[in-house]
C-alpha positions in Angstrom: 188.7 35.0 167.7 191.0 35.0 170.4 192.7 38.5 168.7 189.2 39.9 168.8 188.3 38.9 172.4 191.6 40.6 173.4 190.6 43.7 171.6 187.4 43.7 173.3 188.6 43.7 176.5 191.3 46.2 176.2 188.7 48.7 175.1 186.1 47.7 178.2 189.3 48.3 180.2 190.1 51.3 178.6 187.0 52.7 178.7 186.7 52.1 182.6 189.8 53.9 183.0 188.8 56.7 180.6 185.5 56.9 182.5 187.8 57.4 186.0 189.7 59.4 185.1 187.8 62.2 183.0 184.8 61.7 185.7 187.4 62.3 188.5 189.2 65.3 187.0 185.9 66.8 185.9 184.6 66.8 189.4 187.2 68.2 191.7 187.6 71.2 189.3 183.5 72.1 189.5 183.9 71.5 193.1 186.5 74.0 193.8 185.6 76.8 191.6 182.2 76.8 191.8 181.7 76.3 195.9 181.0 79.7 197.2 178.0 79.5 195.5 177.1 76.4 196.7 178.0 78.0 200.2 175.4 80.6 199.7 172.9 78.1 198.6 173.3 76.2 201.5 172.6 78.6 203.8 169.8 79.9 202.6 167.7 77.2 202.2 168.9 76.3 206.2 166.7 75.8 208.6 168.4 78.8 210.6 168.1 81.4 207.7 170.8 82.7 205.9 172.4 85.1 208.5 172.5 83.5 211.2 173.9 80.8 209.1 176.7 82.3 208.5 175.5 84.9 205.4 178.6 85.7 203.2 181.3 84.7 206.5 183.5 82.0 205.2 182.1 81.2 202.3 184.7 78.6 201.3 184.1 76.4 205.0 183.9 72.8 204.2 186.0 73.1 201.1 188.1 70.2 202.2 185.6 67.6 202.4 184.4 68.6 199.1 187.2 68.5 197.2 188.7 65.6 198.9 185.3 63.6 198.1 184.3 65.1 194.9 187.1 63.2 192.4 186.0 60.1 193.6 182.6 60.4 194.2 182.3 61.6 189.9 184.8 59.1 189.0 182.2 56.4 190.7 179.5 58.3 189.2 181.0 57.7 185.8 182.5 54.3 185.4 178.7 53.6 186.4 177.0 55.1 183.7 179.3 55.0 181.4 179.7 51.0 181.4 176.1 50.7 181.8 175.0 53.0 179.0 177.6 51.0 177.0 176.0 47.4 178.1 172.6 48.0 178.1 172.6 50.5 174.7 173.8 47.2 173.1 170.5 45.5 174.3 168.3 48.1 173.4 168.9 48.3 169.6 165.9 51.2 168.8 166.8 54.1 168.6 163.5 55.4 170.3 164.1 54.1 173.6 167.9 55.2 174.2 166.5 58.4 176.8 165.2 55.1 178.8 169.2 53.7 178.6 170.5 57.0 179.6 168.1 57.3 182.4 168.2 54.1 183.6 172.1 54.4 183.5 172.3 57.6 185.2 169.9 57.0 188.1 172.0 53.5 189.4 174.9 55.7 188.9 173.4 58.7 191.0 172.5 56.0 193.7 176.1 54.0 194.0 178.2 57.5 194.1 175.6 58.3 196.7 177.6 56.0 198.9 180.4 58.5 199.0 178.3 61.7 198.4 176.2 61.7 201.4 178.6 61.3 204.1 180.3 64.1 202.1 177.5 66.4 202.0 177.0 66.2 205.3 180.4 67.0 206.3 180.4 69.6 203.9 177.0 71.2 204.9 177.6 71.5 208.4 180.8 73.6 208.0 179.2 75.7 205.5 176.1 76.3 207.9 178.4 77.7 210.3 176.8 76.4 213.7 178.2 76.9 216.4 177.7 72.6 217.0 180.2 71.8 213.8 182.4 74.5 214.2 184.8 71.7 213.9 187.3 70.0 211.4 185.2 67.6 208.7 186.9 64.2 210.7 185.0 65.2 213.9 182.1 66.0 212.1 181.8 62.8 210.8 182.9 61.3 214.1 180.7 62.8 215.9 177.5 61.7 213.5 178.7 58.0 214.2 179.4 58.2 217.7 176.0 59.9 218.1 173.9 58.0 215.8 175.6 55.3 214.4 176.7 54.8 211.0 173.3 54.3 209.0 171.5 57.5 211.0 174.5 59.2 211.7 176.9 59.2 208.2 174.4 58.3 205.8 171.5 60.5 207.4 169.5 62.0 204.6 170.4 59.0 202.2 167.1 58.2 200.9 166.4 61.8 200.5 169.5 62.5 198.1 168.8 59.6 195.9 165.1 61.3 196.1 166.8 64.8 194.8 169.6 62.8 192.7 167.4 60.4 190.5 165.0 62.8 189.5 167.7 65.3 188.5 169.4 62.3 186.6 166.0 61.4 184.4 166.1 65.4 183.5 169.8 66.2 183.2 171.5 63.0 181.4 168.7 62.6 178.6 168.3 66.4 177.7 172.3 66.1 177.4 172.4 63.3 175.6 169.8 64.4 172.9 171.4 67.9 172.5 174.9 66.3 171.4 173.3 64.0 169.4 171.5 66.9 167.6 174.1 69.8 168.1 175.6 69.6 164.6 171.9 69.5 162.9 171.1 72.4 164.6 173.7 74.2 164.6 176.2 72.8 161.2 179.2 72.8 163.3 180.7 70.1 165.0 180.6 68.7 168.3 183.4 70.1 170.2 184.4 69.9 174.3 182.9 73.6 174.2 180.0 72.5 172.7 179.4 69.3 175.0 179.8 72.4 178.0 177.1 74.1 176.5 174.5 71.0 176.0 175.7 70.4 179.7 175.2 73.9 181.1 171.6 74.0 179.7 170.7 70.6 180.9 171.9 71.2 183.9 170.4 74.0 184.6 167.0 73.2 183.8 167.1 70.0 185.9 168.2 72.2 188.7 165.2 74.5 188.4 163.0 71.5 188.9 163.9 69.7 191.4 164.9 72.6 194.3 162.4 71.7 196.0 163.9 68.4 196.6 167.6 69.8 197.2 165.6 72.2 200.1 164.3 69.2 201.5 167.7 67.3 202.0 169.6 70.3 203.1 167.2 70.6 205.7 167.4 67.1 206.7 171.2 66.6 207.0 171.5 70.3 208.7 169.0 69.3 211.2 169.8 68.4 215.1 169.9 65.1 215.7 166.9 65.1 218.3 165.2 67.7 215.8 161.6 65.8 214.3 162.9 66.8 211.1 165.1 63.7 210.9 162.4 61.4 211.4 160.5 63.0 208.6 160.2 61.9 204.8 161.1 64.5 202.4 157.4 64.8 201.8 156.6 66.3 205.3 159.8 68.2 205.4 158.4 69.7 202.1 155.4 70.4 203.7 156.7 72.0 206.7 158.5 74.3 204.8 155.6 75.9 203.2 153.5 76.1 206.3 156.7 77.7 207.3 157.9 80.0 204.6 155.3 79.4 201.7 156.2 79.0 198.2 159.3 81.4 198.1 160.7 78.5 200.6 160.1 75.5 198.9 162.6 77.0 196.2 165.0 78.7 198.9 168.1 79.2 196.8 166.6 78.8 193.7 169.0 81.3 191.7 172.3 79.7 193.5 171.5 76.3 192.6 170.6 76.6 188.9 173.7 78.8 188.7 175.5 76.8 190.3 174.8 73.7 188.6 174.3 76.0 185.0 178.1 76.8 185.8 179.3 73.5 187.0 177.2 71.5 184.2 179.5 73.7 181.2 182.6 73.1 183.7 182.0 69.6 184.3 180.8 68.1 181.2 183.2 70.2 179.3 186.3 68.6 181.0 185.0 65.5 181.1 185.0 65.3 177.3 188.2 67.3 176.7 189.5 64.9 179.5 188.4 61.6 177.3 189.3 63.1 174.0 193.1 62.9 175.2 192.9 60.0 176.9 191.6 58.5 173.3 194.3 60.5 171.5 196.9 59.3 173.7 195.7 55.7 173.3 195.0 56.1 169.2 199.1 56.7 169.3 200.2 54.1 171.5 
């Protein structure tokens, strides 16, 4: 009993680890290939257009605070839904209602890697927007927001409207992915490999993106904006709103073919080293 207790735990701790480690990797290598794109994205769905936002100038601004935030921020991300997919998929024994696990799982884990995204994002956004205002290094961006606002306004401005864009994007993404590994070999007679977990993650991805840029316009907008601007007193419903008084329908999905490609790109990238990652963490264990 005691033998099998021990086991158990090893493999909860292993898993943790796994989940670290694999989310961690997988995240700072979509981060720094894919962020031009991103860059582009950004800007046009700013407030100040794309041109005056910088337009193709320095597309790689606010790599820093994106790479130094996006291994731990996945990492988080993962050990989250990871150990809660593996908890609560022991509850739930039909079959039927695992999508519920996986997006139950992914939205807590959407909303505690939050905690390190948004302060991120916002560093991030305001070097790639290129005003004048952040022209500055990501520290004194972030400084600034707290000295200005105060740590809840200020570094976590546009909080509620991430986990808005996040959770959504989760109760697409993580179930469509799930269900196509699950049914990749029956489709398609060959076995699941890392390339084929890329593929089950670029299409996910992708088609979560599509749906919810509305939402990613909405918090752009938010964290860009001045901090005596209306717009950061505004819900993401009347920012939504706003934006198609302002621009119509074509705004509402401002950088529409950025994101999904972005995200398209980064779900194959991500997902695919987050398996290869775990399958030699699991070899590497299996021999020791």
């Amino acid at each position: 009993m005691a033998l099998e207790s021990e086991s158990i735990s090893t493999s909860a701790n292993f898993r943790y680890w796994s989940s670290l480690i694999s989310g961690g990797v997988a995240g700072l290598v979509v981060d720094i290939v894919l962020f031009p794109i991103d860059t582009i994205k950004t800007r046009l769905q700013s407030e100040r257009g794309f041109l005056r936002s910088g337009g193709f100038r320095g597309i790689y601004k606010g790599l820093a605070p994106a790479a130094a935030g996006s291994a731990p921020t996945a990492a988080l991300f993962f050990c989250t839904y990871d150990g809660l997919k593996s908890h609560l998929g022991q509850l739930v024994t039909d079959k039927s209602h695992q999508p519920y696990v996986h997006m139950l799982s992914a939205a807590s884990a959407e909303i505690v890697a939050c905690l390190i995204r948004v302060p991120v994002e916002i560093a991030k956004q305001r070097r790639q927007a290129l005003s004048l205002k952040y022209n500055a290094s990501s520290v004194e961006i972030l400084y600034n927001a707290i000295k200005a606002e105060g740590i809840r306004r200020g570094l976590y401005r546009g909080f509620g409207s991430t986990i808005m864009r996040e959770v959504p994007f989760s109760f697409i993404q993580f179930p469509l992915w799930e269900y196509f590994k699950q049914n990749w070999t029956n489709l398609t007679g060959t076995t699941l490999t890392p390339f084929s977990v890329a593929i089950c993650g670029a299409v996910a991805g992708g088609i979560a993106a599509g749906l919810t840029t509305p939402l990613d316009v909405a918090k752009t907008r938010i964290m860009l904006a001045d901090d005596r601007s209306e717009v950061t007193r505004k819900g993401v419903v009347q920012v939504l709103r706003g934006v198609y008084r302002e621009r119509g329908f074509r705004g509402l999905f401002a950088g529409f073919v950025p994101r999904v490609l972005w995200i398209t790109l980064g779900g194959a990238i991500f997902f695919g080293f987050y398996d290869l990652t775990s399958r030699m963490l699991s070899s590497d264990e299996s021999i020791q």
